[in-house]
Rosetta silent file (secondary structure, phi, psi, omega in degrees, C-alpha in Angstrom):
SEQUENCE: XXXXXXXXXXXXXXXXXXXXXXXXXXXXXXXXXXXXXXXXXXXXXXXXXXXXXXXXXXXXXXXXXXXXXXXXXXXXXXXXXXXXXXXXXXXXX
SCORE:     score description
SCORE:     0.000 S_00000001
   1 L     0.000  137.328 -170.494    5.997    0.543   17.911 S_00000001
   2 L  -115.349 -177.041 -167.672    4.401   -2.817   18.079 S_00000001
   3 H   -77.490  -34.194 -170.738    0.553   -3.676   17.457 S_00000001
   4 H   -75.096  -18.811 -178.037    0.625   -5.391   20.965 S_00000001
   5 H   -59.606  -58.529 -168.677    1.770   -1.740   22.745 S_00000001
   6 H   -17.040  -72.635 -137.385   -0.630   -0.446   20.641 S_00000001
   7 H  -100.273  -34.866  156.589   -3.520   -2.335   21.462 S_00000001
   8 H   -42.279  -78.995 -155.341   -2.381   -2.668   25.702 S_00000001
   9 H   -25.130  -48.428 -168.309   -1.977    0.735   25.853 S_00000001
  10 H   -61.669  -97.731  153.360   -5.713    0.877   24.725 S_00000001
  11 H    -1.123  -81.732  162.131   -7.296   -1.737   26.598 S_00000001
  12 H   -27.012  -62.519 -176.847   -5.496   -0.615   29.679 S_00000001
  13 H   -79.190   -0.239 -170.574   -6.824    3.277   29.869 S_00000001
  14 H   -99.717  -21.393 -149.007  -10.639    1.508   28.660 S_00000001
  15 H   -86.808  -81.077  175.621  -10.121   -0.279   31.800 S_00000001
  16 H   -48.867  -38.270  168.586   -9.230    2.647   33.926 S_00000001
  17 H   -38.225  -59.406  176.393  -11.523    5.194   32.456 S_00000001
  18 H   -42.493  -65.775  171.846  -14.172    2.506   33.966 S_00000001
  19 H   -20.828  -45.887 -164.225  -12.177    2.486   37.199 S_00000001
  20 H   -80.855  -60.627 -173.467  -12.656    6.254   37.345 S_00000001
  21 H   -74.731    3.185 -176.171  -15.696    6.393   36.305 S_00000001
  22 H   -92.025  -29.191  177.496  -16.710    4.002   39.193 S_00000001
  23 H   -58.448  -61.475 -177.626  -14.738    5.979   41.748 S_00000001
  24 H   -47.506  -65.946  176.489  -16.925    9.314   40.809 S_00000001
  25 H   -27.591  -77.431  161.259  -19.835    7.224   41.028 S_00000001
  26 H    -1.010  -74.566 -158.407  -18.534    5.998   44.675 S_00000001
  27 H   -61.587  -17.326  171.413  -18.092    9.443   45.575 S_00000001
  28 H   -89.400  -29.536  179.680  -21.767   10.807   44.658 S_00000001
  29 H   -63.677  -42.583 -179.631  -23.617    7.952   45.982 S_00000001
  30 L   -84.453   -6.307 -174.912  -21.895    8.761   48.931 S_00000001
  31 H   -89.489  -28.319 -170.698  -22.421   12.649   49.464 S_00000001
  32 H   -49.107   -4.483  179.349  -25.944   12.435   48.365 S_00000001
  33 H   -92.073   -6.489 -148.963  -26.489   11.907   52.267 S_00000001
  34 L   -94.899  160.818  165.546  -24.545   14.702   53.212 S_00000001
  35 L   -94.084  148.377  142.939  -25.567   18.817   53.728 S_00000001
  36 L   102.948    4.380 -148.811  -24.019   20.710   51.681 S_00000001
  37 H   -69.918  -18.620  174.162  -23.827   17.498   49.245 S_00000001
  38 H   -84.205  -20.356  171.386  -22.642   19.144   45.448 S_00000001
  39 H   -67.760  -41.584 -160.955  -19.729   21.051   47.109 S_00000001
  40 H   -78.202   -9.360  179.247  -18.750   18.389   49.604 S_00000001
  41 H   -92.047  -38.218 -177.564  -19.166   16.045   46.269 S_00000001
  42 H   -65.593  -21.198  154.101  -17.127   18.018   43.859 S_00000001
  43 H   -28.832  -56.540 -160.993  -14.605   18.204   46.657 S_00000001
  44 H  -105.382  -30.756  147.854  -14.246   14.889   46.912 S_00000001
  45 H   -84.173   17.251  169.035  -14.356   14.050   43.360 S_00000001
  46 L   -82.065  -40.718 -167.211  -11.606   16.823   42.672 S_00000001
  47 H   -90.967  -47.183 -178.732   -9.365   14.955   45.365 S_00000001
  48 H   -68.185  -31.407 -172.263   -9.825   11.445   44.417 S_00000001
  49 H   -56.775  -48.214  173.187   -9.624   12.499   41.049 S_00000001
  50 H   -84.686  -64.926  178.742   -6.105   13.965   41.219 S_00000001
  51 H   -51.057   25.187 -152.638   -5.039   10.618   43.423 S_00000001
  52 H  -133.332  -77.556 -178.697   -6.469    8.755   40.714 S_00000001
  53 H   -44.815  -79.202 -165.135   -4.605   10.763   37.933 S_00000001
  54 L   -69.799  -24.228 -170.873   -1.194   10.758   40.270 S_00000001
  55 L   -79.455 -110.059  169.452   -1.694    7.503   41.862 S_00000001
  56 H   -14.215  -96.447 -167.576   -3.211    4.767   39.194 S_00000001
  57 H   -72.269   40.562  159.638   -2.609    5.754   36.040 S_00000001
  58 H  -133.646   -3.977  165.300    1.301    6.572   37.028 S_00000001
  59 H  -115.876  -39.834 -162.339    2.208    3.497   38.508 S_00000001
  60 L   -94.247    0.442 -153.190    0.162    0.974   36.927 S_00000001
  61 L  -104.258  106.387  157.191    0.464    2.593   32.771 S_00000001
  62 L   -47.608  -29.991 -166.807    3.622    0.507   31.712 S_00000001
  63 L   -99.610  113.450  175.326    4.762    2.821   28.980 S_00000001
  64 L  -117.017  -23.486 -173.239    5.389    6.048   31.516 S_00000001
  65 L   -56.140  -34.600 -160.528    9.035    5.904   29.605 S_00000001
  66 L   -68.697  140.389 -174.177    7.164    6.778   26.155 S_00000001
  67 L   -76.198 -176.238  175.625    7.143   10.359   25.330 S_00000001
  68 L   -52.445  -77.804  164.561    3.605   12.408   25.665 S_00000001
  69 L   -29.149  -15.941  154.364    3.412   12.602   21.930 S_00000001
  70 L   -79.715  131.523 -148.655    4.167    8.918   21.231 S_00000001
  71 H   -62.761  -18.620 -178.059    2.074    7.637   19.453 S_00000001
  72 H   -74.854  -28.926 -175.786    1.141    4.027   22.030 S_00000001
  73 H   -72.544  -86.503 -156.108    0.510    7.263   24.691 S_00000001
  74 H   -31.556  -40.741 -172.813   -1.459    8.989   22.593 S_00000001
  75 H   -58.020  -82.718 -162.499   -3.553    5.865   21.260 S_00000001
  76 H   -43.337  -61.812  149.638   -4.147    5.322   25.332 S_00000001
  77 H    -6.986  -74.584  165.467   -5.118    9.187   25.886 S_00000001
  78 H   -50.598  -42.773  172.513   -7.548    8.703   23.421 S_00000001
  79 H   -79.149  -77.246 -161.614   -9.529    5.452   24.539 S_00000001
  80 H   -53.245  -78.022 -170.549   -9.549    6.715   28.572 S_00000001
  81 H   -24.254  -67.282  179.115  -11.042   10.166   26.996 S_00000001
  82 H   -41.167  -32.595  170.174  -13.319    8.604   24.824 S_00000001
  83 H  -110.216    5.650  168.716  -15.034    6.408   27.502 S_00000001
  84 H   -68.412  -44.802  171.812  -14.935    8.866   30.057 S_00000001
  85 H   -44.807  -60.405  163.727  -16.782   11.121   27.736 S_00000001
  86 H   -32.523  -82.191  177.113  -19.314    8.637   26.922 S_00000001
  87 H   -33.758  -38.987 -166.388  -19.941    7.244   30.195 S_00000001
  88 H   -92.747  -38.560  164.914  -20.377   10.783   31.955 S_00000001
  89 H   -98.442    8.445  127.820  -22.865   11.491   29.333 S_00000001
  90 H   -55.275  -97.610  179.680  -24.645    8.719   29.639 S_00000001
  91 H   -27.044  -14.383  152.335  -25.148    9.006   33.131 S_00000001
  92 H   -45.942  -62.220 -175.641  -26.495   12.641   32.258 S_00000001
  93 L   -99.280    0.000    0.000  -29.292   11.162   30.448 S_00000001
């Protein structure tokens, strides 16, 4: 494992976690017009969410070879949690 996976891997999922959390965003801004607007949003940020998940971060995440449990995954796993977590509770408050 090098310092540079390491430190991609990281950098990369801080990126998308943003990505993500700008998609949800997208997607609330846009329901709030709607009837019916927390089902039809959690709908739609359930669906984008998993094409997000299945999409993105499986085609564009370079190490997809590395197992779950390596440690360059794991690293990445950790940063994308970490600012999703943040971020969503910040926007809470």
């Amino acid at each position: 494992m090098k310092n540079k996976d390491l430190l991609l891997s990281i950098v990369l999922n801080v990126f998308l976690a943003y990505l993500w959390i700008f998609l949800i965003y997208l997607i609330f801004d846009f329901v709030k017009l709607k009837d019916n607007a927390l089902l039809f949003g959690i709908v739609l940020a359930s669906i984008g969410t998993l094409l997000f998940f299945a999409e993105v971060i499986r085609r564009v995440n370079p190490f997809i070879e590395y197992k779950i449990t390596h440690p360059v995954k794991v690293a990445g796993f950790i940063s994308f949690g970490l600012i999703a977590v943040v971020n969503l509770y910040w926007i809470t408050f």
